[in-house]
C-alpha positions in Angstrom: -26.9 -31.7 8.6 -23.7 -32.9 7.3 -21.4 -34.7 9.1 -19.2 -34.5 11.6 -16.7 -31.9 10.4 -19.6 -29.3 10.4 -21.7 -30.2 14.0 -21.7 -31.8 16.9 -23.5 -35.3 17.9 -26.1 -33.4 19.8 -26.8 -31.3 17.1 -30.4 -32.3 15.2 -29.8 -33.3 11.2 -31.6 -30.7 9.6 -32.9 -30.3 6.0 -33.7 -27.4 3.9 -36.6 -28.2 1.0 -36.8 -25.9 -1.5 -37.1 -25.6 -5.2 -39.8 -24.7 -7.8 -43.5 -23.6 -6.9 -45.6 -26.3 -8.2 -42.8 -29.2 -8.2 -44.1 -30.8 -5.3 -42.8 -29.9 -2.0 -46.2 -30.1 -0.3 -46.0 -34.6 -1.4 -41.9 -34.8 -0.5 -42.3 -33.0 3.1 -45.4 -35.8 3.8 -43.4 -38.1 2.7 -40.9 -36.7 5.5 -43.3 -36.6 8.1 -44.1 -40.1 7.4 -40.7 -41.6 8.0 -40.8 -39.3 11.2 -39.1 -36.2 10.2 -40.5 -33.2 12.0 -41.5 -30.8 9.5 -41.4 -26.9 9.5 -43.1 -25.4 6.4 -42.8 -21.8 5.2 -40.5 -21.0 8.3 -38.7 -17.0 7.5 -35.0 -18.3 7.4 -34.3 -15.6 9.8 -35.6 -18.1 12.9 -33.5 -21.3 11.1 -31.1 -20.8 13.9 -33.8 -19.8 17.0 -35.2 -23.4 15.1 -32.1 -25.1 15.7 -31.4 -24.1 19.1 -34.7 -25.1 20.6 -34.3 -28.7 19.4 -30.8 -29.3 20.1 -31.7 -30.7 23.5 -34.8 -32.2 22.8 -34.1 -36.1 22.0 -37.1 -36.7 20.9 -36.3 -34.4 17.5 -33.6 -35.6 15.9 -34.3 -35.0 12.0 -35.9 -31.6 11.3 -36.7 -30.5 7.3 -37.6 -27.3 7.2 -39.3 -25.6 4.1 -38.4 -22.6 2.4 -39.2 -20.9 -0.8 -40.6 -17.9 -2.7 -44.0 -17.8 -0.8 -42.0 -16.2 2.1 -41.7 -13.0 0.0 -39.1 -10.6 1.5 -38.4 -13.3 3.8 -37.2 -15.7 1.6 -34.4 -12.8 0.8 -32.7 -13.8 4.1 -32.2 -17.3 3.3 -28.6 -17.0 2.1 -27.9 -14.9 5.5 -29.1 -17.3 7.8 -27.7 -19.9 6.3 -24.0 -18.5 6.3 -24.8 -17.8 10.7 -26.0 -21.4 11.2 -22.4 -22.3 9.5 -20.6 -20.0 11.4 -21.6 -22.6 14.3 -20.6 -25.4 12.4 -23.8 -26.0 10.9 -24.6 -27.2 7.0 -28.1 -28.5 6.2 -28.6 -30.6 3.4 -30.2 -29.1 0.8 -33.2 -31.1 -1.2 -34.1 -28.8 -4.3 -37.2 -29.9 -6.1 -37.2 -29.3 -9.8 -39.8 -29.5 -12.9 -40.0 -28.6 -16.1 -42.1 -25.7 -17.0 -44.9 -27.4 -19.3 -45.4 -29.2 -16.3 -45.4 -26.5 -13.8 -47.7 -24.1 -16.1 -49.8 -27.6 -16.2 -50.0 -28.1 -12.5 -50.9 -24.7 -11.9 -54.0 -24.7 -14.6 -55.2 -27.8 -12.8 -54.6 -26.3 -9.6 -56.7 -22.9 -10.6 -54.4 -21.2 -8.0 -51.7 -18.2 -9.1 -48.6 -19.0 -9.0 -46.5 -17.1 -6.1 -44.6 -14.3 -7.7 -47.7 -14.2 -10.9 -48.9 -10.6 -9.6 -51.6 -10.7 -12.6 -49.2 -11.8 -15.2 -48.3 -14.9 -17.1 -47.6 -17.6 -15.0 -44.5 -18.8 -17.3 -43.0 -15.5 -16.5 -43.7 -15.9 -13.0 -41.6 -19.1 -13.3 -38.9 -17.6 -15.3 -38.5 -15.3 -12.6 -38.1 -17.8 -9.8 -35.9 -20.0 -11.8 -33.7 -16.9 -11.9 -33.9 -16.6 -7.9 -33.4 -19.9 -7.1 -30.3 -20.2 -9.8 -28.0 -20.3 -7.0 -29.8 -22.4 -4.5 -30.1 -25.1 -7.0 -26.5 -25.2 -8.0 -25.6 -25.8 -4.4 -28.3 -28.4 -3.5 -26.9 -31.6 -2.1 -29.9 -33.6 -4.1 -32.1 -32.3 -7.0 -35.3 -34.7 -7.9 -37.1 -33.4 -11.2 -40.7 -34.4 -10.4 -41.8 -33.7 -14.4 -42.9 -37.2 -15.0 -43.5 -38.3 -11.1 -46.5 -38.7 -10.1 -46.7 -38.3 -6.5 -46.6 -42.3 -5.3 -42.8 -41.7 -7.5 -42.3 -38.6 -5.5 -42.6 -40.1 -2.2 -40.3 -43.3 -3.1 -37.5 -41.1 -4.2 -37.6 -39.0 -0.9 -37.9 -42.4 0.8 -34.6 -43.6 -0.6 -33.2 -40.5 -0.1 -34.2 -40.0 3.5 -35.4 -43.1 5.0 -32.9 -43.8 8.0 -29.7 -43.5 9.1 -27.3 -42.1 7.1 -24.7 -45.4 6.9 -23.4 -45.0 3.1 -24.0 -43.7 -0.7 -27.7 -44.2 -1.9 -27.8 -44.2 -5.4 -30.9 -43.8 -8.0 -30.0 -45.1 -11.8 -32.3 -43.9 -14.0 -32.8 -45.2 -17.8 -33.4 -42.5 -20.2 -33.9 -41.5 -23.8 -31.7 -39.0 -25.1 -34.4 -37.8 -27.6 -36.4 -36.8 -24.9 -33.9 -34.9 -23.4 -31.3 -35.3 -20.6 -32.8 -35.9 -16.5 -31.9 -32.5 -15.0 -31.5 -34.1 -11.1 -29.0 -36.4 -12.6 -25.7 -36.1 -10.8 -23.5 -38.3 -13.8 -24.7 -39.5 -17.0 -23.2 -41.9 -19.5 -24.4 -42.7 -23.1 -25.2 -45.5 -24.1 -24.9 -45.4 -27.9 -21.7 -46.9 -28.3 -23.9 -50.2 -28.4 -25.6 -52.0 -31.4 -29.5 -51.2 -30.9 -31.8 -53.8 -30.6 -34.3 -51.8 -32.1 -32.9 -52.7 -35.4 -33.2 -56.6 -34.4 -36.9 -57.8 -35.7 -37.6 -60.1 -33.1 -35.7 -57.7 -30.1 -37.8 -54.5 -31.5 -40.6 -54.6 -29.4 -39.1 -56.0 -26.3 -37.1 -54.0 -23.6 -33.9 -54.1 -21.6 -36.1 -55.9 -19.0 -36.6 -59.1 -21.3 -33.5 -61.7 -20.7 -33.3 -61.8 -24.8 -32.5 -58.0 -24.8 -30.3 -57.9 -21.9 -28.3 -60.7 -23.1 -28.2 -59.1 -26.7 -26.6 -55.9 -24.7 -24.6 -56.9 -22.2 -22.7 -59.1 -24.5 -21.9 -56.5 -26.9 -17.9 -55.6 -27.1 -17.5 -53.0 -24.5 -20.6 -53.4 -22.7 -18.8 -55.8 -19.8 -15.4 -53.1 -20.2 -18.0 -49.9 -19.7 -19.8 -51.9 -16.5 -16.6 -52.6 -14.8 -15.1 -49.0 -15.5 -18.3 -47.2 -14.1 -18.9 -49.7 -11.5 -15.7 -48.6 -10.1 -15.8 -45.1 -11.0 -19.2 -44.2 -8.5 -17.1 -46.4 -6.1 -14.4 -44.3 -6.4 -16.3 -41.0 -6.2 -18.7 -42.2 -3.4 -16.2 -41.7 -1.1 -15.6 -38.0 -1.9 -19.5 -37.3 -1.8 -19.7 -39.3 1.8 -16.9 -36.6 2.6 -18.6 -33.5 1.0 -21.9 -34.6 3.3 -23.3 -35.8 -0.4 -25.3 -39.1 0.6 -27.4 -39.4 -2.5 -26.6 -39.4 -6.1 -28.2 -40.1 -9.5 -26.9 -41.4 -12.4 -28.3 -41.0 -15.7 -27.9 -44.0 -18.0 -28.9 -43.1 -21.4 -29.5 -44.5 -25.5 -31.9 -42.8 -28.2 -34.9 -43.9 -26.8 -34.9 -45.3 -23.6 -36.2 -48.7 -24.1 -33.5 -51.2 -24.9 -29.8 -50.4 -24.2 -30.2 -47.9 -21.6 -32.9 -50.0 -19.6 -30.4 -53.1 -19.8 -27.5 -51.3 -18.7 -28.9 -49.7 -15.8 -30.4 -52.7 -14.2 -27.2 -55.0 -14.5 -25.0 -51.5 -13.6 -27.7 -51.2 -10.3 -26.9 -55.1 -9.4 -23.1 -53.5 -9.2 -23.7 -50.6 -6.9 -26.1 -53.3 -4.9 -23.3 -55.5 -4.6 -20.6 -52.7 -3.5 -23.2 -51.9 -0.9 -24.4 -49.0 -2.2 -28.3 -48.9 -1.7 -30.3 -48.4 -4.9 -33.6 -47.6 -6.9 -33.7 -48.2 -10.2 -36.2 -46.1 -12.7 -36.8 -46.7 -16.0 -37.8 -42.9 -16.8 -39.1 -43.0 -20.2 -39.9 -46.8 -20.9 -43.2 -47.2 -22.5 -43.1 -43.8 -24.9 -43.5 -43.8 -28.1 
């Protein structure tokens, strides 16, 4: 639940996970009920607020995540109802949207050997074409999207972790390294490009080293405009935290990117995550494709 603007103190915090069949809701909700969320799954939106109203007095259920998605079938079509009454009591859950790319999700459910929930006997790419389509809107208003295409589900539980652990005191950031030639991170929240840099990749003895090794990060970070572009963005998610902490936005990622991933991307976001560390801003740092070819 967001903050105070939208509910009372007594009020439980309550969040909505949804997203993608296959992308791994069943891993982020145990990861929940680990850290002591109560956890509601497949519940028909239309009893979100009969949900809300029988733990509002109970103390000992303070943080509810409730689960919601396509398997509820005409259901799920009463999602975007119910979710405009519990804000007409000054109620806004935060929204966790789980994402994945399709070669992954046709992957998962080959492995799986289990239809996928809109399929009906057809391909299951066009079944997820199809949700993609009904969760369009869902996932453009999602207060945190985590694409779980190269997470295993140890990486899956970690992000929740940071996302959801305890109290919510401040920003929590994830900065996540990432090749441009394998394509942009679809859960990131700001991305900045790293090519303005010389790349080590075409210094023989920096080649097969990464942004990790002190010889490469040196190399970067003292590159003209690396130290200008740190103390710029440094201050720039500062600047914005504020506005997400007001919007009830308490987790954002930031995509740092170069060609490949490996050297100037990797660099920059492990001295950029000492920044945010500093400013107070807790953060998880993944190097997203470090180690491909």
């Amino acid at each position: 639940m967001s903050s105070g603007e939208h509910a009372g103190a007594e009020s439980p915090e309550l969040l909505l996970v949804t997203g993608m069949s296959g992308a791994g809701k069943t891993a982020a909700t145990a990861a929940l009920d680990d850290l002591g969320w109560f956890v509601v799954d497949n519940l028909p939106p239309s009893l979100l607020m009969d949900l809300v109203t029988t733990v509002t007095d109970r103390t000992d259920l303070r943080r509810v995540a409730v689960v919601a998605d396509v398997r509820g079938g005409v259901f799920f079509g009463e999602l975007r109802g119910a979710l405009d009454r519990l804000g007409e009591h000054g109620i806004r859950p935060t929204v966790l949207f789980l994402e994945a790319g399709d070669e992954s999700l046709v992957r998962r459910f080959e492995s799986a050997r289990r239809p996928h929930p809109l399929q009906a006997g057809g391909r299951v790419l066009e079944a997820i074409e199809r949700e993609r389509e009904e969760l369009a809107s869902l996932r453009a208003a999602a207060d945190t999207v985590v694409d779980t295409s190269l997470l295993n589900v140890h990486e899956l539980a970690e992000r929740v972790r940071a996302a959801f652990s305890g109290p919510e005191v401040g920003l929590r950031a994830i900065v996540v390294s990432f090749g441009f030639k394998y394509g942009l991170p679809v859960d990131a929240d700001m991305v900045a490009d790293m090519r303005f840099l010389p790349n080590p990749h075409w210094v023989p003895h920096l080649r097969t080293l990464n942004g990790r090794d002190a010889e490469v990060s040196d190399y970067v970070l003292t590159q003209p405009g690396a130290e200008e572009f740190l103390n710029h963005y440094d201050d720039l998610v500062g600047m914005v935290s504020q506005g997400y902490l007001r919007e009830g936005k308490r987790f954002v990622t930031v995509g740092i990117g170069c060609t490949g991933g490996k050297h100037r991307s990797v660099a920059m976001t492990e001295a950029l995550a000492q920044r945010l560390r500093k400013q107070g801003i807790e953060t998880l740092v993944v190097h997203r494709d470090l180690g491909r070819e």
